[in-house]
C-alpha positions as CSV (number, residue, x, y, z in Angstrom):
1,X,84.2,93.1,95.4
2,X,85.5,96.4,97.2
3,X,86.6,99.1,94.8
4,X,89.4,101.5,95.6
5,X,89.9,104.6,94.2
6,X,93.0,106.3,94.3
7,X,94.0,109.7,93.9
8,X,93.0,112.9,95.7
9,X,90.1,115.5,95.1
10,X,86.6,115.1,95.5
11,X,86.0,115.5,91.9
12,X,87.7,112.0,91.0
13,X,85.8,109.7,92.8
14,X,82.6,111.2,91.1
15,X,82.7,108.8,88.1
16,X,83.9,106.0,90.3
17,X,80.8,107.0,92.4
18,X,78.6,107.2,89.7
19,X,79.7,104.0,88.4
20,X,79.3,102.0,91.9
21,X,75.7,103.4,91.4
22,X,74.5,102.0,88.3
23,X,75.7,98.7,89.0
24,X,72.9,95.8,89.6
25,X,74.8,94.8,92.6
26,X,76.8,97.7,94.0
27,X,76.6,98.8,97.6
28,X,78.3,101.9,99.2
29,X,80.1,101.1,102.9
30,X,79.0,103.7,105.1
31,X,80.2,103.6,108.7
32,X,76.9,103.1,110.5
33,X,77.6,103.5,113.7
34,X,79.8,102.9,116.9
35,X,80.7,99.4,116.3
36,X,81.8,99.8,112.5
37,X,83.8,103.2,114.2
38,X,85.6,100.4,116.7
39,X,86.3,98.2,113.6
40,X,87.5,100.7,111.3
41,X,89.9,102.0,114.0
42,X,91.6,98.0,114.6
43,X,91.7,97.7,110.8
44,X,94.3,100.6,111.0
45,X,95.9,99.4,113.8
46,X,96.1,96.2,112.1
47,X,97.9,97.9,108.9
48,X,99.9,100.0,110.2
49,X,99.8,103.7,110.7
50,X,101.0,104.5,107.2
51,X,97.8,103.7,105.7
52,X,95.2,106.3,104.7
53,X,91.5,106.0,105.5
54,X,90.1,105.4,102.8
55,X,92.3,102.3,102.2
56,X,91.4,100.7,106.1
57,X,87.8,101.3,105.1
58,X,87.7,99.6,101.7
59,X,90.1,96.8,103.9
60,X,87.5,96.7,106.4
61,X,84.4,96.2,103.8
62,X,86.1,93.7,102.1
63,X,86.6,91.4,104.7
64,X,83.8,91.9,106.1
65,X,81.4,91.1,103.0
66,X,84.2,88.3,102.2
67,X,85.2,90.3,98.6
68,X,88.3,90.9,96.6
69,X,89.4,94.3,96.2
70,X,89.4,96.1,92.9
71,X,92.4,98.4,92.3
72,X,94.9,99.5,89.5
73,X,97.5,99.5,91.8
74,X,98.2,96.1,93.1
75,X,101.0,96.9,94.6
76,X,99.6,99.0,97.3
77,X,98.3,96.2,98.8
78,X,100.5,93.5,98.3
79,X,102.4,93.8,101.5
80,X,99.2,93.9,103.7
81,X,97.9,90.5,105.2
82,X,94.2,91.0,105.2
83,X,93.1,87.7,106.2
84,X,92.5,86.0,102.8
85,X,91.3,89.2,101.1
């Protein structure tokens, strides 16, 4: 499952953050080099230039660990296709 957090501030995501931590089976989705770079730039292609970064990357992660994605704003996402995530 990919979590996305909205709003803006560092200071929000910390409980999110803290939260991902202290889960048995959470993982954080750092870019880890020039290929995930490449990626992350056709995800945004692929949704349009609209889209903030934050919401390519948990798009990205998601598909690529096959996952759902976790928000309280469905909506957001509902008009993205995101091949079957």
């Amino acid at each position: 499952m990919a979590a996305e957090m909205g709003g803006s501030g560092e200071a929000k995501y910390l409980p999110a953050v803290r939260g991902i931590a202290g889960l048995e089976h959470g993982a954080y989705g750092p870019l880890v080099g020039f290929d995930d770079a490449l990626e992350l730039g056709h995800t945004a292609a692929e949704m349009g230039g609209k889209r903030l970064w934050e919401d390519v990357h948990t798009a990205l992660l998601a598909r690529q660990e096959g996952a759902a994605i976790l928000t309280l704003d469905a909506g957001r996402w509902s008009e993205l296709e995101l091949d079957g995530v």
